[in-house]
N, C-alpha and C positions, 0 to 999 in steps of 0.2 A: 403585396399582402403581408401584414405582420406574422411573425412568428408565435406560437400559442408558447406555454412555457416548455413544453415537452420538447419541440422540435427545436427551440432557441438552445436548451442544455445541451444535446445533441448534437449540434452545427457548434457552437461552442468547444465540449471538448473532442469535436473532431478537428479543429483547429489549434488548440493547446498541446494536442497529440501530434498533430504535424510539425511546430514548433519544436518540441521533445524529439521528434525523429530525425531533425536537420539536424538541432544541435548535435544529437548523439550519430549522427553520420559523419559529422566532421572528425571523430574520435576514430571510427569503425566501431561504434558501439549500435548496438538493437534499443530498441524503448524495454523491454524488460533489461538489458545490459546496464542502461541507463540508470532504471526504479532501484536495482539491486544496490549501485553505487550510491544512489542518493540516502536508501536504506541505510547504509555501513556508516554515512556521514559523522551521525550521532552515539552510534550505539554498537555492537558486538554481539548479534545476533548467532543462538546457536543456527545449523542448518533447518531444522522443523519449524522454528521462529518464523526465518527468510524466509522459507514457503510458504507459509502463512501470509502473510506481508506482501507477498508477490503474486500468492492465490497458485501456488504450483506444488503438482505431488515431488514428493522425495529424489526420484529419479530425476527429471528436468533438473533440480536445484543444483542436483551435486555434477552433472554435465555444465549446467551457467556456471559455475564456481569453479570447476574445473579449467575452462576454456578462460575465466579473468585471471585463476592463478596462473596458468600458461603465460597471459600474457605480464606479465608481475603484478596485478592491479589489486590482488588480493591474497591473505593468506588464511591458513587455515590451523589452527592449536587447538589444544586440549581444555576441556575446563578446567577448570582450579578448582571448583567444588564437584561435577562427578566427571570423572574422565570416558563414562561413553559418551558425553557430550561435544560436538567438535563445533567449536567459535569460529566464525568468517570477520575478517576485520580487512581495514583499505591498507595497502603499505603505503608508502610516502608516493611514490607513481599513483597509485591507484587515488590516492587522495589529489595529488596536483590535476589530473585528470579530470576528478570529479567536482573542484574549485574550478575548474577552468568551464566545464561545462554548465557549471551550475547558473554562474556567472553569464555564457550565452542564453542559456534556455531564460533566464530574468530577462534579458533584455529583450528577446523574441517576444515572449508574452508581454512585457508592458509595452511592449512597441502599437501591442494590441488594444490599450486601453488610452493612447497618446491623444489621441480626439476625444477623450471624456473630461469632462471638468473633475477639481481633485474633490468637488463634492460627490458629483456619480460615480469615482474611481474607490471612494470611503464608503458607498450608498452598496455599490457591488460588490467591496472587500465584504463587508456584513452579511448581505444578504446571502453570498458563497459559503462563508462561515456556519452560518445559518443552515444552509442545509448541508453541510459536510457534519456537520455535529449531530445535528438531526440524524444523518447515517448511520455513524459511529454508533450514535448512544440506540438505535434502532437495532443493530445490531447483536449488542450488547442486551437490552430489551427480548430480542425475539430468542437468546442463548439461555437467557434468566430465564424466560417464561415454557422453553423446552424443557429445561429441568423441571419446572414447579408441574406441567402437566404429567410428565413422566413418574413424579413422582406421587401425581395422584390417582394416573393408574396404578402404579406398583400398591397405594393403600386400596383401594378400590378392589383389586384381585386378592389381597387378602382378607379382604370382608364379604367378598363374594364364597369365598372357600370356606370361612369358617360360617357359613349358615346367613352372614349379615345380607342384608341389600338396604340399597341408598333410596328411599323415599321417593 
């Protein structure tokens, strides 16, 4: 019986997650151990950022950060523009770690897509993209549009107070 699109996304990244948790076991890394590492790849995350990014409160982040600097894979400085802010960055270990895993976890997953033609493999890259943006920008969307309701209680209650009401 085919998959509907729901249960296909589903079986999908429970698969892509399994992949992510082998690679990142050959390390002695966790799949958040892992997200954290791939996070630092690009950028210099203060800690409030990483938790964002990771979807974890403050306490968790700074326990995960702690137990990677333990293990050299991470350090932790000051900003340069405000110093209560404290940057998490990969040292050269934490970085050769995170190339070396990066590197398994690619080949895990395309190993995944090896029986598709490179039209269905460009057909899927898109269509994934597609709705990873869609996310994103939904996101984004539902953040915007708490403001702008927020903000039109906040006028609303003051036109309520001063005598007005809304038609």
């Amino acid at each position: 019986m085919p998959l509907d699109p729901v249960d296909a996304l589903v079986q999908l990244s429970f698969v892509v997650q399994r992949a992510i948790a082998t690679a990142g076991a050959a390390h002695d890394l966790s799949v958040v151990q892992v997200r954290m590492l791939g996070i630092l790849r690009d950028r210099e995350p203060g800690m409030l950022e990483l938790g964002v990014h990771l979807g974890l409160d403050k306490s968790s982040v700074t326990g995960l950060v702690s137990r990677a600097e333990k293990r050299g894979l991470v350090r932790r400085s000051a900003s340069p523009h405000d110093g209560r802010v404290v940057l998490v960055s990969l040292t050269a270990a934490g970085r050769e770690v995170t190339e070396r895993g990066e590197a398994e976890i690619r080949d895990r997953v395309f190993a995944l897509t090896e029986h598709l033609t490179a039209r269905q493999r460009a057909e899927l890259t898109m269509l994934v993209g597609t709705i990873v943006g869609d996310e994103s920008e939904s996101g984004e969307r539902e953040e915007s549009g708490e403001r702008e309701e927020s903000g039109e209680r906040e006028e609303s209650g003051e036109r309520e107070e001063s005598g007005e009401r809304e038609a």
